[in-house]
C-alpha positions as CSV (number, residue, x, y, z in Angstrom):
1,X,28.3,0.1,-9.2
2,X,25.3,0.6,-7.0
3,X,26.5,-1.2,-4.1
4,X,28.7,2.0,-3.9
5,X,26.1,4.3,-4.7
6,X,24.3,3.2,-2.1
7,X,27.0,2.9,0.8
8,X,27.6,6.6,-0.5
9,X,24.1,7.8,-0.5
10,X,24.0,6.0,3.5
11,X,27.5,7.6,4.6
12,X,26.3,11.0,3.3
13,X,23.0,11.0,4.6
14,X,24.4,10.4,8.4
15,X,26.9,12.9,8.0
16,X,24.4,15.5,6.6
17,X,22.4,14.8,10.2
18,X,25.2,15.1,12.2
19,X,25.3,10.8,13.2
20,X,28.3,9.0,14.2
21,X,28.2,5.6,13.2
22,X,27.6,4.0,16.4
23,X,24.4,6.3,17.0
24,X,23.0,5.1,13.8
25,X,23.3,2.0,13.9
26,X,22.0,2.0,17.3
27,X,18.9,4.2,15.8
28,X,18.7,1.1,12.8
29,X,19.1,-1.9,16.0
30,X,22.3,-3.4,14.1
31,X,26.2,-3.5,14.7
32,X,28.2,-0.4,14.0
33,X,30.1,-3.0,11.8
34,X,27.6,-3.7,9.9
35,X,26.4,-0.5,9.2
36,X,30.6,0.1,7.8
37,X,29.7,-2.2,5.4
38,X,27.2,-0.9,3.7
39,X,28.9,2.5,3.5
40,X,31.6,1.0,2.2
41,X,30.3,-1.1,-0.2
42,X,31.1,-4.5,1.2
43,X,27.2,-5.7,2.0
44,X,24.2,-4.5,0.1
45,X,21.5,-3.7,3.3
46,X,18.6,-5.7,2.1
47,X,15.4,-4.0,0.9
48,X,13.8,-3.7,4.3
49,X,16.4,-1.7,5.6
50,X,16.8,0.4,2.9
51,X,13.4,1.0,3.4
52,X,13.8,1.5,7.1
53,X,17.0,4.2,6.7
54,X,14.6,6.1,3.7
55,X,11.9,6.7,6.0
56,X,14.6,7.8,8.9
57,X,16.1,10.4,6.8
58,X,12.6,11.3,4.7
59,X,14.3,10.5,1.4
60,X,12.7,7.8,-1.5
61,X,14.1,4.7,-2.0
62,X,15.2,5.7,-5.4
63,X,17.2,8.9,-3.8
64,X,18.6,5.8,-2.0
65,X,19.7,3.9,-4.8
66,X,21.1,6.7,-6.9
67,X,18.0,6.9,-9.1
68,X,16.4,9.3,-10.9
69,X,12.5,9.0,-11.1
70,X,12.2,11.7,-14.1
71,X,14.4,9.9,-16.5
72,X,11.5,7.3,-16.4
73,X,8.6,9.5,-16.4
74,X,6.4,8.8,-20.0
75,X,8.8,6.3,-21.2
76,X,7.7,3.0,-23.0
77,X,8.8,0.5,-21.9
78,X,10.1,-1.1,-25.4
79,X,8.3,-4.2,-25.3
């Protein structure tokens, strides 16, 4: 599920920098509650803070989402 993917992707980015919860969601301006949910896959953060967290850890939204650009490079698209 990508909810999961993505709460994953979140958790292990903020662990990778060293972040506790609380200063992260601080950093982002929103609840350390909130920011639980998304790791754990109860709310889906909403494309303007995915965007937001991307550019804070210098990774692509589709690293974000669990995608992986190449398996879509020179593909048509079937139609």
């Amino acid at each position: 599920m990508m909810t999961n993917k993505i709460g994953s992707n979140i958790r292990a980015l903020r662990k990778k920098n060293y972040l506790t919860q609380e200063q992260l969601a601080e950093t982002l301006n929103m609840t350390r509650q909130t920011l639980s949910n998304y790791e754990l896959g109860k709310r889906i953060p909403d494309i303007y803070e995915l965007i937001r967290i991307a550019d804070l850890f210098h990774v692509s939204l589709d690293e974000m989402v669990g995608r992986n650009p190449n398996n879509y490079k020179n593909k048509d698209c079937g139609l």
